[in-house]
mmCIF file as Biopython writes it, N, C-alpha, C and O atoms, coordinates in Angstrom:
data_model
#
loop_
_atom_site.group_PDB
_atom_site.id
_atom_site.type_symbol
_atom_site.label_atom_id
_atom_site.label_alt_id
_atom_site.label_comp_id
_atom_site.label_asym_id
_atom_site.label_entity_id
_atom_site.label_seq_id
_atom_site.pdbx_PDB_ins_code
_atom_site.Cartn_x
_atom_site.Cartn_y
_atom_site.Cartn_z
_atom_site.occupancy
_atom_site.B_iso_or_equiv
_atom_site.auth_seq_id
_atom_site.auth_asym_id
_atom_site.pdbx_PDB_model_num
ATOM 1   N N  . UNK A ? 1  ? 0.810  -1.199 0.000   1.0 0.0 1  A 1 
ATOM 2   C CA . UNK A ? 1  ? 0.000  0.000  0.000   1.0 0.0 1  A 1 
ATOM 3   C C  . UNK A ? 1  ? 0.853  1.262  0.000   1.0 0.0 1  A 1 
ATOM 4   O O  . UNK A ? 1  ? 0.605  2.165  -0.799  1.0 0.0 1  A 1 
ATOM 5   N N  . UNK A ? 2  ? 1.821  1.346  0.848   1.0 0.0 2  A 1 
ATOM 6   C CA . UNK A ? 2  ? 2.356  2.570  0.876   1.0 0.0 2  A 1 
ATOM 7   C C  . UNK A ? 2  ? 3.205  2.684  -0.579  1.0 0.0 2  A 1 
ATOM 8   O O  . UNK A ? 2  ? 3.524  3.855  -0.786  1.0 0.0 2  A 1 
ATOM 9   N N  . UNK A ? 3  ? 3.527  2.014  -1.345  1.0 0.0 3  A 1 
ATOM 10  C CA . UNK A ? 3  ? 4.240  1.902  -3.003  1.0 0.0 3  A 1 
ATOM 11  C C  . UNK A ? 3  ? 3.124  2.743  -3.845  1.0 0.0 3  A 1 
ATOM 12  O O  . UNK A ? 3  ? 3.379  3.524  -4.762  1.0 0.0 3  A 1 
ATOM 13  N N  . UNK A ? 4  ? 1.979  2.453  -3.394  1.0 0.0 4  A 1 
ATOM 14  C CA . UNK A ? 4  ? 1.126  3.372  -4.067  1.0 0.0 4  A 1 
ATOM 15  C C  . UNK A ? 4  ? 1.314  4.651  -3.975  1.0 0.0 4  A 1 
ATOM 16  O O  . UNK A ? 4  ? 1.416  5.383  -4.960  1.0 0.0 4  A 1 
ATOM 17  N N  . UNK A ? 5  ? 1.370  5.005  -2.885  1.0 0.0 5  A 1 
ATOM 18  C CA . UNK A ? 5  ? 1.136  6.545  -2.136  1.0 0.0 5  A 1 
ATOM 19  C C  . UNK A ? 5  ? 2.384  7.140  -2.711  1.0 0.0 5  A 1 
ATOM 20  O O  . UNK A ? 5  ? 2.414  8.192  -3.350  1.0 0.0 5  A 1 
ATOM 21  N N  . UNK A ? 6  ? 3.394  6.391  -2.437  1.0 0.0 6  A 1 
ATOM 22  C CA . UNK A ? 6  ? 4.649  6.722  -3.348  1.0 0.0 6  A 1 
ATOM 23  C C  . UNK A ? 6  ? 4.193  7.513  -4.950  1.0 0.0 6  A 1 
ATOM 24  O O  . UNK A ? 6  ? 4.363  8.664  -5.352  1.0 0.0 6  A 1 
ATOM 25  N N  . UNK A ? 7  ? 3.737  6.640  -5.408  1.0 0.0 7  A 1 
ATOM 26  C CA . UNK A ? 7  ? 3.463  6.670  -6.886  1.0 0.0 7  A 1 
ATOM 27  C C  . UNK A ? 7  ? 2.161  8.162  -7.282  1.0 0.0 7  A 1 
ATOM 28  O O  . UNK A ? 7  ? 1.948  9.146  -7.992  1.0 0.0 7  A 1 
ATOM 29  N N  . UNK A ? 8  ? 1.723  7.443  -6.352  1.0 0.0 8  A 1 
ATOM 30  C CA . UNK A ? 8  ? 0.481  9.079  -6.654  1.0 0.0 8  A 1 
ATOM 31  C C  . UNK A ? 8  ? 1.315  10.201 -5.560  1.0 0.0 8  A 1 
ATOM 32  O O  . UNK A ? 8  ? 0.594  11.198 -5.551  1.0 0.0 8  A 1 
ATOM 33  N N  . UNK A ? 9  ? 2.069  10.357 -4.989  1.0 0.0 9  A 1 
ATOM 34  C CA . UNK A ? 9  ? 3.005  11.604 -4.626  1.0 0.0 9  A 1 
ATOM 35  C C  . UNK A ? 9  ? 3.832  12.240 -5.973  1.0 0.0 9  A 1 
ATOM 36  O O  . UNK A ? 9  ? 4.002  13.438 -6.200  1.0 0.0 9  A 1 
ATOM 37  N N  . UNK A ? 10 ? 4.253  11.203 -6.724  1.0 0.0 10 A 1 
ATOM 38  C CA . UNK A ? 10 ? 5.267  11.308 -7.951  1.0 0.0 10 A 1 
ATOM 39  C C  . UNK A ? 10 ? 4.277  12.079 -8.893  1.0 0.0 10 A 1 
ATOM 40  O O  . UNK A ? 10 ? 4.526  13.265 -9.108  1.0 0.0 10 A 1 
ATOM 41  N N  . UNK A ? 11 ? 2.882  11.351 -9.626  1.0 0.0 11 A 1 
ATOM 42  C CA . UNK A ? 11 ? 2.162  11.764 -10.199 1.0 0.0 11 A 1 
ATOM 43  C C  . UNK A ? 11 ? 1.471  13.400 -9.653  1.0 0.0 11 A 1 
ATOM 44  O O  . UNK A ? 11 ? 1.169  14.245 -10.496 1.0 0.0 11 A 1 
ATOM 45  N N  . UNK A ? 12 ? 1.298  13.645 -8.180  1.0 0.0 12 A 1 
ATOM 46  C CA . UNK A ? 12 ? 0.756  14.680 -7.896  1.0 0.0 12 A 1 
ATOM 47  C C  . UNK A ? 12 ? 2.101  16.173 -8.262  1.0 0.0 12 A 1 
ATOM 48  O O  . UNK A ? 12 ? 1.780  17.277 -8.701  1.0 0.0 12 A 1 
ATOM 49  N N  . UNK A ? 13 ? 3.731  15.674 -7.872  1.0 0.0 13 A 1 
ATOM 50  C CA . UNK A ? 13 ? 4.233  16.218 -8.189  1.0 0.0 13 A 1 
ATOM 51  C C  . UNK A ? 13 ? 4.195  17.108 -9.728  1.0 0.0 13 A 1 
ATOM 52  O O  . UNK A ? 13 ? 4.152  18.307 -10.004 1.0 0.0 13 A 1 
ATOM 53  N N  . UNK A ? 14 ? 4.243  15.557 -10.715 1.0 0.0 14 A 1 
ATOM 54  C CA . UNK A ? 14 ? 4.455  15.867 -12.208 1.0 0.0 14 A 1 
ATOM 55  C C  . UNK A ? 14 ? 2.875  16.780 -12.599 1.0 0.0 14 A 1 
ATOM 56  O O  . UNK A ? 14 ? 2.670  17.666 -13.428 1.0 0.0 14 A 1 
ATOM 57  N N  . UNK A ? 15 ? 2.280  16.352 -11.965 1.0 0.0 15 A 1 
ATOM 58  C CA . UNK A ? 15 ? 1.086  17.642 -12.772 1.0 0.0 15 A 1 
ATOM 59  C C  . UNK A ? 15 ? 1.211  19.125 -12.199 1.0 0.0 15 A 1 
ATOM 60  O O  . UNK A ? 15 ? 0.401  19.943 -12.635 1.0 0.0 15 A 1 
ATOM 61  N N  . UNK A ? 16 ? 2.130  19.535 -11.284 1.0 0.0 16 A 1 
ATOM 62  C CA . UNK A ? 16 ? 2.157  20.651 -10.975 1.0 0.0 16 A 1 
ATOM 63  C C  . UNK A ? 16 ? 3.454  21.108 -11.790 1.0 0.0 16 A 1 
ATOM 64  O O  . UNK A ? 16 ? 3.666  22.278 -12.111 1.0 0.0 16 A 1 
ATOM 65  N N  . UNK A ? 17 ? 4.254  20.079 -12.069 1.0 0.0 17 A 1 
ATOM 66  C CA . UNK A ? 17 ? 5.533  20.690 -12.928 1.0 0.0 17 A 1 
ATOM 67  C C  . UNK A ? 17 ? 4.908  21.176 -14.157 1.0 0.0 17 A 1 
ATOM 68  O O  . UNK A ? 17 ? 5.417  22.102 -14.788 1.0 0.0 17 A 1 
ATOM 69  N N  . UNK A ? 18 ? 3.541  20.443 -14.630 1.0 0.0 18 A 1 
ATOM 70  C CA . UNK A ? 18 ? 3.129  20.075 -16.138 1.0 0.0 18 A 1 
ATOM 71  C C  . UNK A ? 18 ? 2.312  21.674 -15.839 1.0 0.0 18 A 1 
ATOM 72  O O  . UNK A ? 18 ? 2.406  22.460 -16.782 1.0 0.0 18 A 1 
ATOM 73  N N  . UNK A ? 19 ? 1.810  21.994 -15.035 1.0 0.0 19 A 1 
ATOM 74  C CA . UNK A ? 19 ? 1.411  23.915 -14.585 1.0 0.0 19 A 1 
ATOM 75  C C  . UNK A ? 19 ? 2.425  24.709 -14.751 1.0 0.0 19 A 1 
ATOM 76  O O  . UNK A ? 19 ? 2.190  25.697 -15.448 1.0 0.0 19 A 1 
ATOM 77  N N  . UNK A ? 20 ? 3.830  24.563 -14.198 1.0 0.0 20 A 1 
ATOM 78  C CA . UNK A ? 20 ? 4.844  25.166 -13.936 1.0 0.0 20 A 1 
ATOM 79  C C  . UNK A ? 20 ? 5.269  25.325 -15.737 1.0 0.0 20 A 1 
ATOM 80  O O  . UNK A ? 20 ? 5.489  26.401 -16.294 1.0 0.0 20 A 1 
ATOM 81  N N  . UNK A ? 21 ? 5.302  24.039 -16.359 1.0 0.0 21 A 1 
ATOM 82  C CA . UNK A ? 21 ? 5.863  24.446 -17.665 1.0 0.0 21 A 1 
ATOM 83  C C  . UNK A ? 21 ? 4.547  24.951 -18.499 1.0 0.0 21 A 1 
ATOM 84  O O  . UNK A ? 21 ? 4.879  25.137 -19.669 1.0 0.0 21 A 1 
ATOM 85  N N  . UNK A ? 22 ? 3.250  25.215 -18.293 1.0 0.0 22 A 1 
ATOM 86  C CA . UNK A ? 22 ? 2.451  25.992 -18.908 1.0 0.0 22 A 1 
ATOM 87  C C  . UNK A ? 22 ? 2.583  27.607 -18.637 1.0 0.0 22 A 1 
ATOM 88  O O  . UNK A ? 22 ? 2.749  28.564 -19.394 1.0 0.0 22 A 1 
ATOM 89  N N  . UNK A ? 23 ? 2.473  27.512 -17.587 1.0 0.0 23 A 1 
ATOM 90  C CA . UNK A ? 23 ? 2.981  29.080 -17.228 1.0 0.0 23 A 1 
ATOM 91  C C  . UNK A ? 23 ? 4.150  29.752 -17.613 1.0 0.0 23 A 1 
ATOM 92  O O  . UNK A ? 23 ? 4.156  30.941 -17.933 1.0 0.0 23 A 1 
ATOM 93  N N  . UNK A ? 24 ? 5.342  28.882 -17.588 1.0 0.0 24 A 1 
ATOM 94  C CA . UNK A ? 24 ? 6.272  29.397 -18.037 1.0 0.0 24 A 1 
ATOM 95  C C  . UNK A ? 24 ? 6.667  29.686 -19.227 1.0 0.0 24 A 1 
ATOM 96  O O  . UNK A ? 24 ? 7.509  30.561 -19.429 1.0 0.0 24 A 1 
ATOM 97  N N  . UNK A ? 25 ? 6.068  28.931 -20.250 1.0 0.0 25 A 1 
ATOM 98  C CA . UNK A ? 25 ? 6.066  28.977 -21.425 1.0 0.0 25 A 1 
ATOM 99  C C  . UNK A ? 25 ? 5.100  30.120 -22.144 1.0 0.0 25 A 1 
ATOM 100 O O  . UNK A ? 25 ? 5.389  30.785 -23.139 1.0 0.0 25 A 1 
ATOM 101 N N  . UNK A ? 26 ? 3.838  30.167 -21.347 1.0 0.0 26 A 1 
ATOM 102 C CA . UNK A ? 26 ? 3.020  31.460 -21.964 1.0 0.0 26 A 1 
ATOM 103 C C  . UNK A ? 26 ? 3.791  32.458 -21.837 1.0 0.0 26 A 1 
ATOM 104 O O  . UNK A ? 26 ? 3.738  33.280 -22.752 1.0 0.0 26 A 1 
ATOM 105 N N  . UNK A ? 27 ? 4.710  32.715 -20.739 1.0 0.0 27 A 1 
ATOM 106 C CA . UNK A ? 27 ? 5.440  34.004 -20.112 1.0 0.0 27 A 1 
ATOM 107 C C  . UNK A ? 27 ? 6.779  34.201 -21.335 1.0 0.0 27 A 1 
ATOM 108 O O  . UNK A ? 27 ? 7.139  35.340 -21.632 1.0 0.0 27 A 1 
ATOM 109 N N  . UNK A ? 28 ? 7.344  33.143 -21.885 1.0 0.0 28 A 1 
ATOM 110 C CA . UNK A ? 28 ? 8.185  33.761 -22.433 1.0 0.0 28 A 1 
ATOM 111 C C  . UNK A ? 28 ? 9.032  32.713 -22.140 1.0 0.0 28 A 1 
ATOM 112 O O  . UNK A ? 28 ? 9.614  32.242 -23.118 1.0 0.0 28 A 1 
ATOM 113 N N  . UNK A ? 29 ? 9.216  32.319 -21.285 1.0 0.0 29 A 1 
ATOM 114 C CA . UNK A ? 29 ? 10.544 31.485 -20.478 1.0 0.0 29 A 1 
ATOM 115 C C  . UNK A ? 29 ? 11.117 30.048 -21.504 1.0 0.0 29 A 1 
ATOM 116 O O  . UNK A ? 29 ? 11.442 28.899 -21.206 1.0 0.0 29 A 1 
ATOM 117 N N  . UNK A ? 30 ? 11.079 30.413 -22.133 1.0 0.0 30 A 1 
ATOM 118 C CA . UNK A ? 30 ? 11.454 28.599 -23.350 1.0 0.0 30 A 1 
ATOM 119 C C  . UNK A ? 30 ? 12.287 27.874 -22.366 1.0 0.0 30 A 1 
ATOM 120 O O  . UNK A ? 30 ? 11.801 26.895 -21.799 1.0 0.0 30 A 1 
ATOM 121 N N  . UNK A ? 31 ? 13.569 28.282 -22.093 1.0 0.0 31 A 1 
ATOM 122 C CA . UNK A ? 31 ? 14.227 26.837 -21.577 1.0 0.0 31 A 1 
ATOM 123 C C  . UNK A ? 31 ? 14.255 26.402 -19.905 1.0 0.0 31 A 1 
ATOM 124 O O  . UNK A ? 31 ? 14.718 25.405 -19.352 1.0 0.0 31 A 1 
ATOM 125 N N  . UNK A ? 32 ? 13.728 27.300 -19.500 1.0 0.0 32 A 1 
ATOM 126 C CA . UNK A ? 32 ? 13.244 27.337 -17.526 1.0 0.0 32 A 1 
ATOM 127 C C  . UNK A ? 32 ? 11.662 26.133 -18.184 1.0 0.0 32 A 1 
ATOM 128 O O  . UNK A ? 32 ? 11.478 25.148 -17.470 1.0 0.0 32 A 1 
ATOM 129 N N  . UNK A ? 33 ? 11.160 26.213 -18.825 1.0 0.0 33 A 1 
ATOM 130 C CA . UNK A ? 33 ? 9.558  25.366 -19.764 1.0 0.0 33 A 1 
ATOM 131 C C  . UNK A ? 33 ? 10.488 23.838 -20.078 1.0 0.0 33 A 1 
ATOM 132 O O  . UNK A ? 33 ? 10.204 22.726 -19.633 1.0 0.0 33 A 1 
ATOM 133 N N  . UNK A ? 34 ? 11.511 24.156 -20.866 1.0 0.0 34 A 1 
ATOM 134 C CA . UNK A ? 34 ? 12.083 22.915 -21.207 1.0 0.0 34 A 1 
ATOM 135 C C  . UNK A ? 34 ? 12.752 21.910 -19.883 1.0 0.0 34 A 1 
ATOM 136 O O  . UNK A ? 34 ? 12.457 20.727 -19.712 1.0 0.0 34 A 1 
ATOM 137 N N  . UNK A ? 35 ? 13.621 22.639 -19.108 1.0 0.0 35 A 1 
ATOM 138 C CA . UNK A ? 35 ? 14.204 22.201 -17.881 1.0 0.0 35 A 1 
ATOM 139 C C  . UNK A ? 35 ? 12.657 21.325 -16.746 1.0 0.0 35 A 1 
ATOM 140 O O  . UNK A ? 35 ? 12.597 20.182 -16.291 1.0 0.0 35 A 1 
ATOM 141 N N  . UNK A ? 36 ? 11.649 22.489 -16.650 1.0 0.0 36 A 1 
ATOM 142 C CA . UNK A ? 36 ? 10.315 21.740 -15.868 1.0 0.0 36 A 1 
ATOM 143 C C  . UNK A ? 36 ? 9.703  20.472 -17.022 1.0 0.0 36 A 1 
ATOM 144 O O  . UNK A ? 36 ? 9.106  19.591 -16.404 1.0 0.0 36 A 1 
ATOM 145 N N  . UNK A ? 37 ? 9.736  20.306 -18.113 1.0 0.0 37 A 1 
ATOM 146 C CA . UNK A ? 37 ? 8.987  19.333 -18.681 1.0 0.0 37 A 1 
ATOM 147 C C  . UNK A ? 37 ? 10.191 18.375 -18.697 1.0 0.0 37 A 1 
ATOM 148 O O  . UNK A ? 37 ? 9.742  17.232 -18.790 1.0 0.0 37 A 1 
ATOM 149 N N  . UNK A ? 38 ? 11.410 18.368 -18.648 1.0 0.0 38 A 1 
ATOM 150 C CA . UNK A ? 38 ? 11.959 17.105 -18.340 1.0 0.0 38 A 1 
ATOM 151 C C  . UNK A ? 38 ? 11.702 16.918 -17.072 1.0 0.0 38 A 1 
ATOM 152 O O  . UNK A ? 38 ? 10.822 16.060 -17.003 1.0 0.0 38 A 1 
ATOM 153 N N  . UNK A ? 39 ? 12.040 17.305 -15.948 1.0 0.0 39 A 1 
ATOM 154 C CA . UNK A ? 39 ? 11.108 17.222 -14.402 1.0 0.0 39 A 1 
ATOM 155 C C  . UNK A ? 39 ? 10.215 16.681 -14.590 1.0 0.0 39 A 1 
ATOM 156 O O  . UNK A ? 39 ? 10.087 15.668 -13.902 1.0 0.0 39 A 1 
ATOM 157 N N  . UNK A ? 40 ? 9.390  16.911 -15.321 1.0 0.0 40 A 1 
ATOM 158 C CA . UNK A ? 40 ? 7.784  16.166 -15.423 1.0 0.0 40 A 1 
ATOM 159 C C  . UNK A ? 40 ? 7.734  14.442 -15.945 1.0 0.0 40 A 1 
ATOM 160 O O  . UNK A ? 40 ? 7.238  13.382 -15.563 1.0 0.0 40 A 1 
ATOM 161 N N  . UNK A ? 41 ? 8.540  14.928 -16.994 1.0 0.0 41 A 1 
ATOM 162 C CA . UNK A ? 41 ? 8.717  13.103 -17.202 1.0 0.0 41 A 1 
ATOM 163 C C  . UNK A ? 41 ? 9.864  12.364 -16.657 1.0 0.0 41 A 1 
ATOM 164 O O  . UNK A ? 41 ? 10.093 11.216 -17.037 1.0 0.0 41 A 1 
ATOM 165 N N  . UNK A ? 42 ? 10.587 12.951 -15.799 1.0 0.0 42 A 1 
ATOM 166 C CA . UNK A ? 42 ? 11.258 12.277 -15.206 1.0 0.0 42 A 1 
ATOM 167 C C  . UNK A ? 42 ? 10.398 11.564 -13.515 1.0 0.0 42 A 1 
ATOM 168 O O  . UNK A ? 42 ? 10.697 10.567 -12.857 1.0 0.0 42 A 1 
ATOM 169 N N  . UNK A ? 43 ? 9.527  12.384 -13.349 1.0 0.0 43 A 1 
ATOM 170 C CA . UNK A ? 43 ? 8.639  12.070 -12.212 1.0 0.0 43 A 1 
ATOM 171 C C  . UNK A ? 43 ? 7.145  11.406 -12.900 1.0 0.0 43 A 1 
ATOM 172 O O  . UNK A ? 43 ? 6.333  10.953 -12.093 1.0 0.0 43 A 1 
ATOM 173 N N  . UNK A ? 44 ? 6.876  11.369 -14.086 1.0 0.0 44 A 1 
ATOM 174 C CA . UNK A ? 44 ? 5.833  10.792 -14.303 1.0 0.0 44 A 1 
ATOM 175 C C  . UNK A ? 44 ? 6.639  8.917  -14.691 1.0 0.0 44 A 1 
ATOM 176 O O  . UNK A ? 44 ? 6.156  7.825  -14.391 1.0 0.0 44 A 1 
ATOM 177 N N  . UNK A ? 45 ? 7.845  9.197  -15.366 1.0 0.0 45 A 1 
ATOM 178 C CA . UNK A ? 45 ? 8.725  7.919  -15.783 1.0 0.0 45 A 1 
ATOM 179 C C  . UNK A ? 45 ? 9.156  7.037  -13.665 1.0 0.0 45 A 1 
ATOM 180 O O  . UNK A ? 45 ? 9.241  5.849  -13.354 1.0 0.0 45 A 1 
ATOM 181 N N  . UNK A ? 46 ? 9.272  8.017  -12.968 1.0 0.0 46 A 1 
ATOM 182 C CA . UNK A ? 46 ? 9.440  7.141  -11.445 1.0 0.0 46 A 1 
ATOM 183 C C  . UNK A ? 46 ? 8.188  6.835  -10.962 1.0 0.0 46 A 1 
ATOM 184 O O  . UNK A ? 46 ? 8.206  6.034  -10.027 1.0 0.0 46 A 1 
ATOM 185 N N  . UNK A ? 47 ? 6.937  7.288  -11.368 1.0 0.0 47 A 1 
ATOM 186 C CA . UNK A ? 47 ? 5.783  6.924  -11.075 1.0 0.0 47 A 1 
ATOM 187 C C  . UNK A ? 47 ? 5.121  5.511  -11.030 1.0 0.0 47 A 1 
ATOM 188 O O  . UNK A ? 47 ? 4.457  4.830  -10.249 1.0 0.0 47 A 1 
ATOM 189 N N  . UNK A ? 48 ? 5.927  5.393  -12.927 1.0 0.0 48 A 1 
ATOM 190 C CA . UNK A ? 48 ? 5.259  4.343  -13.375 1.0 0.0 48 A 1 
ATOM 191 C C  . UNK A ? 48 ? 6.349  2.685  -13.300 1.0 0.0 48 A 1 
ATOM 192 O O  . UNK A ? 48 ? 6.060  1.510  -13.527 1.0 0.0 48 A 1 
ATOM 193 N N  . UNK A ? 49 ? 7.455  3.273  -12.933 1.0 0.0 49 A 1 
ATOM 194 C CA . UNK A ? 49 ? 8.686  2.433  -12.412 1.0 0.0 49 A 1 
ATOM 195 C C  . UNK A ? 49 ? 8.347  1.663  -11.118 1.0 0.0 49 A 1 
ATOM 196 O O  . UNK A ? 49 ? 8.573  0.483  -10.850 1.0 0.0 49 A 1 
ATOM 197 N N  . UNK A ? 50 ? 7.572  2.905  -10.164 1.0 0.0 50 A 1 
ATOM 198 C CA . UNK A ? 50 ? 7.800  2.715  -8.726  1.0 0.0 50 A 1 
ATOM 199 C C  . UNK A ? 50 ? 6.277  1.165  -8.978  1.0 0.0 50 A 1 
ATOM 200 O O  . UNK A ? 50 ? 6.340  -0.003 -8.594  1.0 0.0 50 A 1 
ATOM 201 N N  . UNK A ? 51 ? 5.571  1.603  -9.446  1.0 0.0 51 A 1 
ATOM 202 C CA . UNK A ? 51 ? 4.580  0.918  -10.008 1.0 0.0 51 A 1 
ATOM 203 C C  . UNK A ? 51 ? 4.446  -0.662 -10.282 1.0 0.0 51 A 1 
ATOM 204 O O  . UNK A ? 51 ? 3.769  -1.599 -9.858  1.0 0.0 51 A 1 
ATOM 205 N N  . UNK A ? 52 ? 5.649  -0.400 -11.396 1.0 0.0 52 A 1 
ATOM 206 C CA . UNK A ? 52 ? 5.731  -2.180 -12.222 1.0 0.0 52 A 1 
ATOM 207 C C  . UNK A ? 52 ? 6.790  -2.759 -11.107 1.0 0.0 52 A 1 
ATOM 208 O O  . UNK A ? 52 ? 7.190  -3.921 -11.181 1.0 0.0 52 A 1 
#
């Protein structure tokens, strides 16, 4: 049970990065956008690791 909680902590993370690189990207910011969307799949990729 707690492997779960793990996993939806990871996932709750990556959708706020996946905000972080929307915002940043409307603003102007290209590679601070690029740097958060690897963040994002690097925490959506431990999500689904922590998972299998």
């Amino acid at each position: 049970m707690s492997g779960q909680w793990v996993a939806l902590l990871l996932l709750a993370v990556a959708g706020f990065l996946v905000g972080g690189v929307w915002s940043t990207w409307r603003n102007g910011s290209r590679g601070l956008a690029a740097v958060l969307t690897f963040a994002a799949l690097l925490s959506i990729g431990g999500a689904v690791a922590w998972l299998a």
